[in-house]
ROVO-155023 format. One line per field, with one value per residue (C-alpha): residue number from 1; residue in three letters; x, y, z. Coordinates in steps of 0.2 Angstrom, whole numbers, plus 5000, padded with zeros to 4 digits. Layout:
BEGIN
numar = NUM; ...
vomi = ALA; ...
x = X; ...
y = Y; ...
z = Z; ...
***
This chain:
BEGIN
numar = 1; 2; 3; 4; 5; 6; 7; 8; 9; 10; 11; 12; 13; 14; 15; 16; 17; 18; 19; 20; 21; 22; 23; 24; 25; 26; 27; 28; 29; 30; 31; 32; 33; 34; 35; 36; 37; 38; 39; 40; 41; 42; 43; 44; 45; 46; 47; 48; 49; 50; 51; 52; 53; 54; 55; 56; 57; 58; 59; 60; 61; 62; 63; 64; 65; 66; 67; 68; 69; 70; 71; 72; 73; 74; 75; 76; 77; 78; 79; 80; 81; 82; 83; 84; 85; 86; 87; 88; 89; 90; 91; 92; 93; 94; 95; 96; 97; 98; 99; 100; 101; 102; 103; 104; 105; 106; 107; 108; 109; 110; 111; 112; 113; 114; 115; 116; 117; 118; 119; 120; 121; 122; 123; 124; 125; 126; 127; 128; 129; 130; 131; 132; 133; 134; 135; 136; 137; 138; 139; 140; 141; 142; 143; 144; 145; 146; 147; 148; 149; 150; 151; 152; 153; 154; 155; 156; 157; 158; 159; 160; 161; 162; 163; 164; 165; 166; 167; 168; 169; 170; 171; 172; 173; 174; 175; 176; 177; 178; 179; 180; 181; 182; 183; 184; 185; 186; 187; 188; 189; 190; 191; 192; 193; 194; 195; 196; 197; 198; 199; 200; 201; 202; 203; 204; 205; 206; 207; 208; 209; 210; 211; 212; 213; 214; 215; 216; 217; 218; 219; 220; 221; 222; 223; 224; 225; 226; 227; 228; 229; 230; 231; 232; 233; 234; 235; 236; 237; 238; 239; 240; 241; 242; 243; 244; 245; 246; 247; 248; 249; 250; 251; 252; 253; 254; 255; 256; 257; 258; 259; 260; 261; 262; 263; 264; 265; 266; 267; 268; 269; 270; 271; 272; 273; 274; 275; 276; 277; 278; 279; 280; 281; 282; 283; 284; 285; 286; 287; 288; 289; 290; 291; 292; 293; 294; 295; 296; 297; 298; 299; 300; 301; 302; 303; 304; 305; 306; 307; 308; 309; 310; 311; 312; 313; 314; 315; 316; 317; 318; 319; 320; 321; 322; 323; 324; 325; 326; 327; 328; 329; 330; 331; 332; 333; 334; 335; 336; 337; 338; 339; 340; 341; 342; 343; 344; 345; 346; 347; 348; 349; 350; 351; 352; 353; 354; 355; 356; 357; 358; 359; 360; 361; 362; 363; 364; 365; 366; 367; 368; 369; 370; 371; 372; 373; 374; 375; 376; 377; 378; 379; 380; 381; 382; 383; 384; 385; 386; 387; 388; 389; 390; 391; 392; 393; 394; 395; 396; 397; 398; 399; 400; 401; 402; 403; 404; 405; 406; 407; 408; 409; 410; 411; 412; 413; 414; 415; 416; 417; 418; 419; 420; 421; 422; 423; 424; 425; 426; 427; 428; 429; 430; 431; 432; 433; 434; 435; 436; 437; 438; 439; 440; 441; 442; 443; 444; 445; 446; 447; 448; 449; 450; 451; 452; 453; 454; 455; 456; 457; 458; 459; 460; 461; 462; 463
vomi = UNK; UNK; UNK; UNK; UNK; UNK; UNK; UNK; UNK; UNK; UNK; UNK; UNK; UNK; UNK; UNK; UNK; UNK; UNK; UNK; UNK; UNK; UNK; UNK; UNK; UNK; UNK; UNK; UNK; UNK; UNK; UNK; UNK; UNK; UNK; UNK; UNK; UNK; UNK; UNK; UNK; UNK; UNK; UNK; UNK; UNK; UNK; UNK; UNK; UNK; UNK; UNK; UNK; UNK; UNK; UNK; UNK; UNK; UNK; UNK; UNK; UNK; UNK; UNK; UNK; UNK; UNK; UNK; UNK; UNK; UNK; UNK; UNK; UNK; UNK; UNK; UNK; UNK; UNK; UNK; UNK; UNK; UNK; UNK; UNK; UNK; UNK; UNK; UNK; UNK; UNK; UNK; UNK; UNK; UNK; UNK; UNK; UNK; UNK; UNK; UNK; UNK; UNK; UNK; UNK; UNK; UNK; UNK; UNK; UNK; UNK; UNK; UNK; UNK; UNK; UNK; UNK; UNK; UNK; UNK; UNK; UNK; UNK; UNK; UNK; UNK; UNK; UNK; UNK; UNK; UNK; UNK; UNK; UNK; UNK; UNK; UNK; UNK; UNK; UNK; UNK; UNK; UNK; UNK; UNK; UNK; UNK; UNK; UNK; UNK; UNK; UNK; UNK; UNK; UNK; UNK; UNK; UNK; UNK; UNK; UNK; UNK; UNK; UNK; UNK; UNK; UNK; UNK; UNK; UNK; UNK; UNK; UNK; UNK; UNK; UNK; UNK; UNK; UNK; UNK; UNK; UNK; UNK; UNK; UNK; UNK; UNK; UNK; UNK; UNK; UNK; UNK; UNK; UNK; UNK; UNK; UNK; UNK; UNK; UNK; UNK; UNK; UNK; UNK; UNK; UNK; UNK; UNK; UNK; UNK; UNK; UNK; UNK; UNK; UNK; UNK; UNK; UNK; UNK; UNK; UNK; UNK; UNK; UNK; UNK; UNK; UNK; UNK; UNK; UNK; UNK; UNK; UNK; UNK; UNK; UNK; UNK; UNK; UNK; UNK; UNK; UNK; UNK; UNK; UNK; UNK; UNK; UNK; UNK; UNK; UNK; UNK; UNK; UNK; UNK; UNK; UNK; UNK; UNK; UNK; UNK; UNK; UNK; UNK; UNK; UNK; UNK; UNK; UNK; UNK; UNK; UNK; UNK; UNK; UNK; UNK; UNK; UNK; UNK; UNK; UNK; UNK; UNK; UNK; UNK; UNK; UNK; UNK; UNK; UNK; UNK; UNK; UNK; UNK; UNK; UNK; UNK; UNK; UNK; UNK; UNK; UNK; UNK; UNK; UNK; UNK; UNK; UNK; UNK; UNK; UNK; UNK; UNK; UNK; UNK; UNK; UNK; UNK; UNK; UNK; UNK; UNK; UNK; UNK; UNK; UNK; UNK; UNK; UNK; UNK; UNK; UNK; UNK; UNK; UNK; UNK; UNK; UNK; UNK; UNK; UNK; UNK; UNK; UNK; UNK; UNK; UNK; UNK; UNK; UNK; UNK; UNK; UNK; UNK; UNK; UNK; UNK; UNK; UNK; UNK; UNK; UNK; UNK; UNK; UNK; UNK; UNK; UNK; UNK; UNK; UNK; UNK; UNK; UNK; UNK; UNK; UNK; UNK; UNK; UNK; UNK; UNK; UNK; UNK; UNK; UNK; UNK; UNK; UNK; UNK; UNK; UNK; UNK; UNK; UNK; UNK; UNK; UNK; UNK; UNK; UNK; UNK; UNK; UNK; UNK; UNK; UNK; UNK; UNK; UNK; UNK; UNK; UNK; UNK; UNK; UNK; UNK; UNK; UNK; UNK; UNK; UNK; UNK; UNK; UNK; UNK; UNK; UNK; UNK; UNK; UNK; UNK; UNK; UNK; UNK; UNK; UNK; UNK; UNK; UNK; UNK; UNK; UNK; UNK; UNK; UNK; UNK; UNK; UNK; UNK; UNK; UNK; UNK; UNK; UNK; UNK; UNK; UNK; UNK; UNK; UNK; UNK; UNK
x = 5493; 5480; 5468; 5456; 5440; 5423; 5405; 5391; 5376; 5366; 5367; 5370; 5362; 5349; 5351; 5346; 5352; 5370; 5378; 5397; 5406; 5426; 5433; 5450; 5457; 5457; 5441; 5425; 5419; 5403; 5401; 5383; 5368; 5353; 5337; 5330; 5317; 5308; 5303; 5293; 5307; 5320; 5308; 5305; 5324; 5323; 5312; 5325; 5338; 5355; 5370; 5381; 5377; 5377; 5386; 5402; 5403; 5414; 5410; 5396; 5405; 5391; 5393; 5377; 5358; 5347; 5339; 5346; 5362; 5359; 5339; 5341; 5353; 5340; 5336; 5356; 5355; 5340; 5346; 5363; 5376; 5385; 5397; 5401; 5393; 5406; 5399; 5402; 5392; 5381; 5377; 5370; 5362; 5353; 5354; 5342; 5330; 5328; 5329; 5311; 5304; 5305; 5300; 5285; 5280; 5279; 5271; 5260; 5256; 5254; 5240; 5230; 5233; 5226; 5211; 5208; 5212; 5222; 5238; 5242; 5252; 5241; 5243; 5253; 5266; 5284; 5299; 5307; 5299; 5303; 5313; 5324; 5329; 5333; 5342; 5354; 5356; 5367; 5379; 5386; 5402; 5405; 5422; 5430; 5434; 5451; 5456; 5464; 5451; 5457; 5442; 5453; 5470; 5471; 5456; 5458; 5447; 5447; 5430; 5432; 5419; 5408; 5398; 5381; 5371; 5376; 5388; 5393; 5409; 5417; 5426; 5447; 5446; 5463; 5463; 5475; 5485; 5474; 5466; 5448; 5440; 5421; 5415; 5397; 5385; 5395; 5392; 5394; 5404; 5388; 5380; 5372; 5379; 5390; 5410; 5414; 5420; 5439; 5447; 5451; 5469; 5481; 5488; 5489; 5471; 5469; 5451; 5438; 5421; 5410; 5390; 5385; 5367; 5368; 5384; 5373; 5366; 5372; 5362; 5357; 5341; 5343; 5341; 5327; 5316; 5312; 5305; 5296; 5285; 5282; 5274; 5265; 5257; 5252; 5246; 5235; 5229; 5236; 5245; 5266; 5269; 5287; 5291; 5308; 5321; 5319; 5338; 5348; 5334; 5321; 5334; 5343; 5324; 5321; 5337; 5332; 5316; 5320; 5333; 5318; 5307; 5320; 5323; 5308; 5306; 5289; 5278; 5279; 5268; 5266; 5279; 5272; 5285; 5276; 5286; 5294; 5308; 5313; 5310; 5320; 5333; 5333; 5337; 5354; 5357; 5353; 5365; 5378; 5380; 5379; 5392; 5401; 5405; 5419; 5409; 5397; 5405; 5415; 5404; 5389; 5392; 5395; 5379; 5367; 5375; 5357; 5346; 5334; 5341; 5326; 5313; 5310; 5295; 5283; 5288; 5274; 5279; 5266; 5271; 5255; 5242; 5231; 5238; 5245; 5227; 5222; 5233; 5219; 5207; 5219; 5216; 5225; 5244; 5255; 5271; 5270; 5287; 5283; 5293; 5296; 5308; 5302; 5283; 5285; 5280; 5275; 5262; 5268; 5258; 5240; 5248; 5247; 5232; 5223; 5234; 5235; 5218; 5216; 5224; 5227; 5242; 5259; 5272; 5289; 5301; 5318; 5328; 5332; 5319; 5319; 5313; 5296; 5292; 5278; 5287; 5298; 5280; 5274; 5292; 5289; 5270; 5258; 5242; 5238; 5245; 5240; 5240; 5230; 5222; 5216; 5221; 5223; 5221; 5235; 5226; 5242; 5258; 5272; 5288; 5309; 5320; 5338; 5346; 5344; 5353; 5367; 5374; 5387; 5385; 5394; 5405; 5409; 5412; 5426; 5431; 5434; 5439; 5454; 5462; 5466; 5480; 5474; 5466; 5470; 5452; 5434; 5417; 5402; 5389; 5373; 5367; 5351; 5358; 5361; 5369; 5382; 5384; 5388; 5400; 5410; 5413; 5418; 5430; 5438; 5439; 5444; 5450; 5459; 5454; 5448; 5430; 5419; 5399; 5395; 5382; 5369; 5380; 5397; 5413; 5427; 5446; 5459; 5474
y = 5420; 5415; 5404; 5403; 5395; 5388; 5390; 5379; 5390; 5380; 5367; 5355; 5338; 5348; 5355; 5372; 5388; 5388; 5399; 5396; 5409; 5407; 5420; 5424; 5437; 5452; 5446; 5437; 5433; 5425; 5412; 5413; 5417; 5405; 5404; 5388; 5379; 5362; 5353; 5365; 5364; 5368; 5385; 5391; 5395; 5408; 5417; 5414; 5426; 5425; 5416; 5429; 5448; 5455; 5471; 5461; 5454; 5463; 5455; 5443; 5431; 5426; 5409; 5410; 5417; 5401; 5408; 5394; 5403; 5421; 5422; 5426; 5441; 5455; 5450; 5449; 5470; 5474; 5468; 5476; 5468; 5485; 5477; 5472; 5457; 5449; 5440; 5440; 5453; 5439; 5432; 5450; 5455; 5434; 5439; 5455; 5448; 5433; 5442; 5454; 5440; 5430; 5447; 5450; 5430; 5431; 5447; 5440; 5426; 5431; 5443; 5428; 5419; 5431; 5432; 5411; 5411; 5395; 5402; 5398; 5414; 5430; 5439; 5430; 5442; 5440; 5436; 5453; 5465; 5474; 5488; 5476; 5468; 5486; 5489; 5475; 5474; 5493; 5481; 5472; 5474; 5464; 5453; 5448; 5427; 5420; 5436; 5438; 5452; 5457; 5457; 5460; 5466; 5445; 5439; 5438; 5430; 5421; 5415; 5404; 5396; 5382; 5378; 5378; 5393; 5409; 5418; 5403; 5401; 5390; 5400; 5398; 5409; 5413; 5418; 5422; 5410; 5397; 5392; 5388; 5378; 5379; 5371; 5378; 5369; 5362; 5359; 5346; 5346; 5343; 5359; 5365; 5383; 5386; 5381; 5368; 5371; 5378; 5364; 5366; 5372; 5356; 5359; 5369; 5368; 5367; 5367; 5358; 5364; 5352; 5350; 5334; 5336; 5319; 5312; 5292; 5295; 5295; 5305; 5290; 5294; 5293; 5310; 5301; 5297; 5317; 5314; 5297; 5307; 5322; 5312; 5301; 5315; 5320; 5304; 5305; 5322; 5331; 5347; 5344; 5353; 5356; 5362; 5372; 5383; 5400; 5404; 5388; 5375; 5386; 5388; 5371; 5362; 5375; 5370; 5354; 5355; 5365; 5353; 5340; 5350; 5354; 5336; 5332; 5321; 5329; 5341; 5357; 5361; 5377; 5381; 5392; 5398; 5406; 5414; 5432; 5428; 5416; 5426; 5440; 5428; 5422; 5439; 5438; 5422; 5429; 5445; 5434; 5421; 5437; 5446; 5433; 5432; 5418; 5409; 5402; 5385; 5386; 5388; 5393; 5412; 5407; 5393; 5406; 5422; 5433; 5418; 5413; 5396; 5398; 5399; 5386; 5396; 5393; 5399; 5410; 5422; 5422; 5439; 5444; 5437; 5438; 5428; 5415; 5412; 5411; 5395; 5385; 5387; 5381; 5367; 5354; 5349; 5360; 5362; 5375; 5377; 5387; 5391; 5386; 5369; 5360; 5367; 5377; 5394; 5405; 5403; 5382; 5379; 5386; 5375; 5358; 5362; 5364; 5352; 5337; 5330; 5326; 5310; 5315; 5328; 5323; 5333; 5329; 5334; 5338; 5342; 5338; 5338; 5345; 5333; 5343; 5350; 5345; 5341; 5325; 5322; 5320; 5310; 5298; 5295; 5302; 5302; 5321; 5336; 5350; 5368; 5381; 5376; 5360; 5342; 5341; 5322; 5317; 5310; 5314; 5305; 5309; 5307; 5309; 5315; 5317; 5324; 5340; 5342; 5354; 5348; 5336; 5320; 5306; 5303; 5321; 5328; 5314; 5316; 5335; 5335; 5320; 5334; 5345; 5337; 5329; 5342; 5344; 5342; 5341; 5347; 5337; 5350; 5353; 5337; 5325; 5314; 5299; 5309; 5317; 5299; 5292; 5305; 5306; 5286; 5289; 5301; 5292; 5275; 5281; 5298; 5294; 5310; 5314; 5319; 5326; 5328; 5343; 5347; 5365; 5376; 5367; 5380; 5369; 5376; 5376; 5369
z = 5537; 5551; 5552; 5536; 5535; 5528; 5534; 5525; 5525; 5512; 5496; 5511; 5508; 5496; 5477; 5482; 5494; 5487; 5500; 5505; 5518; 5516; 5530; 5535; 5550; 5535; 5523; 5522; 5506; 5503; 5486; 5480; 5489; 5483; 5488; 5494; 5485; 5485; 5502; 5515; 5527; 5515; 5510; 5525; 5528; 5516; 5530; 5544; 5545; 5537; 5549; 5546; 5549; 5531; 5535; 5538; 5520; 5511; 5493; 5486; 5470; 5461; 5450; 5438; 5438; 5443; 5456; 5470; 5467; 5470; 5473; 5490; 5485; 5488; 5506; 5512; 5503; 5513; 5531; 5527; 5513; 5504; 5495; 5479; 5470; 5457; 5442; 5423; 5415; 5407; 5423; 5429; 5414; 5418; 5437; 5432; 5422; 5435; 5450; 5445; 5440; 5456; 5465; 5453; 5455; 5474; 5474; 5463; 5473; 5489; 5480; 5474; 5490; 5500; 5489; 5485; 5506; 5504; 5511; 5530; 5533; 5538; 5525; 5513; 5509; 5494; 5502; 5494; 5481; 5463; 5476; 5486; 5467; 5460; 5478; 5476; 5457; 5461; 5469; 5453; 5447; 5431; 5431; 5415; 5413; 5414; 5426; 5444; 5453; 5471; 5482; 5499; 5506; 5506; 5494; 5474; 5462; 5445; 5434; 5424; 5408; 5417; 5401; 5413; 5407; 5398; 5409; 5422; 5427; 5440; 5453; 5460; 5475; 5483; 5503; 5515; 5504; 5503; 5485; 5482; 5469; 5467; 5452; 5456; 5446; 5429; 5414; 5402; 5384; 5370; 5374; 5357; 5359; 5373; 5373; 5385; 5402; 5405; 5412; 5431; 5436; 5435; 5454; 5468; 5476; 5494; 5493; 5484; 5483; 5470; 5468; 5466; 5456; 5448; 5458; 5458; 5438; 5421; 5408; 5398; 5389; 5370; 5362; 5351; 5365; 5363; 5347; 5351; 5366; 5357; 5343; 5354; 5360; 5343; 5337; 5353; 5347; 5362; 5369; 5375; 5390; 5393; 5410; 5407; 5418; 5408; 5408; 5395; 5397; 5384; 5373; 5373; 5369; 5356; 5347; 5347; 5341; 5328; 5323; 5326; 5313; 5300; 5298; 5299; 5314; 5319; 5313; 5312; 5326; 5335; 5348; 5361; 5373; 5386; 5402; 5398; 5409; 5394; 5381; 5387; 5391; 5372; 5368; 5378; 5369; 5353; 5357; 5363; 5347; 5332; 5345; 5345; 5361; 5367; 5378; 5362; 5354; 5338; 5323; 5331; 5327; 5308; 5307; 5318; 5312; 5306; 5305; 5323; 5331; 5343; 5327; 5315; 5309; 5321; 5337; 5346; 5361; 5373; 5383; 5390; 5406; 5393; 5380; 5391; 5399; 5377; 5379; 5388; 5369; 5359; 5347; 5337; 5343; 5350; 5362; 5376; 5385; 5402; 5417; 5432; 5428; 5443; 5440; 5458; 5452; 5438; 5422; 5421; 5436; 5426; 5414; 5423; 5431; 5414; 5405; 5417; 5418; 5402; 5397; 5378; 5384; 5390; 5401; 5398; 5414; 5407; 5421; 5439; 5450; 5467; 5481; 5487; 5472; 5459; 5446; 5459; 5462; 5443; 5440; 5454; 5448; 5457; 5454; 5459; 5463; 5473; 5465; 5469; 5485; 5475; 5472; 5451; 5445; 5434; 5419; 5408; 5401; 5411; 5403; 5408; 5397; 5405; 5387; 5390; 5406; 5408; 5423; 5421; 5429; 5437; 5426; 5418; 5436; 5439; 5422; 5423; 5443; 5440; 5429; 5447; 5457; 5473; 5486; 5506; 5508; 5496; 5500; 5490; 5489; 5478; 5478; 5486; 5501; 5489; 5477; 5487; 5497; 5478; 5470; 5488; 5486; 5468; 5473; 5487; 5478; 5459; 5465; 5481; 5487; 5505; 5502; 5514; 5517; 5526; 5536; 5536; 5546; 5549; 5550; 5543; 5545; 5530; 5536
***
């Protein structure tokens, strides 16, 4: 059978750059290929070049569409990757639609860089562009759930429902014999339209692969604090900003203020969602609950089937430059909802930098934070941010509100992992130093399993 083995090219005592290289004597197949974000140093690896020669790849499986799991995709085509990328078609059509943004964003920027001159590259240039996103986008081949895909003479794959985003699956890779589990990033069992995860295989696995986003938290806000800081903000007078991942994150907060709004637990303000990204992403959702497609809980389809879950009759789509910029007039109360989730990129950044001086608005974080990005800056309290060039006071309210997560936590990852028989070895992943120090303690002491921290760049054999 030869020697098999795994090489950590990212996700390594960070949340972002999820890139995993399992090789054996006949394949080499590479799991996600994220781009980093967050701290500087953490960024600039995206401009270094990849470990592994990409022309000695022969496939690409691809978990979900969050950009720190296939943003860096385009590069590996254009130094070389032919083969095939493997994903659920969801997860390409997601994968599409994210990839052109982030293309369009960096090109984007790099323009008004080099015209504010705040940049300290000469000239400030994208990453990749819209060519290198059509270039590798070619390379998809969409793979059904719950079936076994051969990659290699010795490499099969199976995707299985992760419950994370529209499309995700959690990923049981066989090589050279050898069975990996990658639970990728997982999700949790009170989504509001997607079917829980599949439960992992009972036994068998030699190899555990599992992130470790909230491996030392619990998701213990009250769902009701939501509605407390939104109308807080009202009573203030103010303007919500909501700074939200455009793929699941949009559509989960426009559920629930929708459900907020039918019942009357705020007003019915106007609901601005303002990052194309999302609203094309929407439309997937929208596609994918009246097509009924297995992946959307039970009784969604006949709740939703004809009628807007997004849309409790005020929602506004702010498509356009032009109307995004309109945003900065507006009077009275209202929720905007904005991409990027960790406020490192895109129309949210304008956003803060209007909306944070003024002490009558609040920002409500609802997802994990990146350490180095602005939005683990406005968690943690500071009392400005730089954007722009310029250092923006933080006049604001700042609010947390963890219901909203799809990544399981503590407790859901142990609960759903204790389901697989004990492993020969497990890999905490996708995680902040503290957080992958906790869940691996977890899983040696109410586990028993011999867990491991790897570091950027370690080759581990399979034995």
């Amino acid at each position: 059978m030869g020697n098999v083995t795994i090489a950590f090219l990212g996700a390594t005592e960070t949340v972002t750059g999820s890139r995993f290289l399992v090789t054996s004597e006949k394949s080499k197949i590479l799991i996600d290929c994220g781009m980093f974000q967050g701290i500087k140093s953490d960024r600039e690896k995206n401009w270094q070049p990849f470990p592994v020669e990409p022309a000695t790849i022969d496939a690409v499986i691809l978990s979900h569409a969050h950009l720190d799991h296939c943003g860096y995709l385009p590069v590996l085509a254009r130094d070389g990757f032919k083969g095939p990328i493997l994903a659920t078609k969801y997860t390409h059509d997601l994968a599409a639609v994210i990839l052109h943004d982030s293309a369009r964003l960096q090109t984007e920027d790099a323009k008004y860089a080099l015209k504010k001159k705040f940049s300290k590259h000469d000239p400030p240039k994208a990453l990749y562009e819209t060519t290198d996103v059509e270039k590798v986008l070619k390379l998809f081949e969409n793979v059904e759930f719950r079936t076994r895909t051969q990659l290699t003479e010795d490499a099969y794959l199976t995707l299985f429902p992760s419950g994370h985003i529209l499309g995700s699956s959690f990923i049981l890779l066989e090589v050279a014999s050898k069975k990996f589990l990658f639970t990728s990033d997982l999700g949790r069992n009170n989504h509001p339209l997607l079917s829980n995860p599949d439960a992992p295989p009972k036994d068998g696995i030699d190899v555990v692969v599992t992130e470790s986003t909230y491996g030392d938290r619990i998701h213990d806000t009250p769902p009701e604090e939501f509605a407390r800081e939104l109308n807080a903000a009202f009573k203030r007078g103010g303007h919500v900003l909501i700074p939200a991942f455009a793929v699941d994150r949009t559509e989960v907060i426009l559920m629930a203020l929708r459900d907020l709004i039918d019942s009357k637990k705020i007003p019915a303000v106007p609901i601005y969602v303002d990052s194309p990204m999302a609203l094309t992403a929407l439309n997937f959702y929208r596609e994918a609950i009246n097509g009924e497609s297995d992946e959307v809980r039970d009784g969604v389809h006949q709740k939703w089937h004809g009628v807007d879950p997004f849309d409790p009759g005020n929602l506004r789509q702010m498509l356009t430059s032009a109307e995004s910029i309109s945003l900065n007039d507006i009077s009275g109360n209202s929720i905007i909802i904005s991409a990027s989730g960790m406020g490192t990129g895109g129309r949210v950044v304008h956003h803060l930098e209007h909306m944070l001086p003024d002490t009558k608005n609040t920002v409500i974080l609802v997802g994990f934070q990146a350490a180095g990005t602005r939005g683990r800056s406005l968690e943690e309290g500071a009392d400005k941010v730089k954007m722009h060039g310029s250092w923006i006071p933080v006049k604001a309210h700042v609010a947390k509100v963890n219901s909203f997560s799809v990544h399981a936590d503590s407790d859901e990852l142990l609960e759903w992992l204790k389901q697989t028989a004990a492993p020969s070895q497990c890999f905490v992943v996708h995680g902040e130093p503290d957080g992958q120090r906790a869940l691996k303690e977890r899983l040696a002491n109410e586990l028993h399993w011999n867990a491991i921290i790897p570091k950027s760049g370690q080759v581990f054999s399979i034995s």
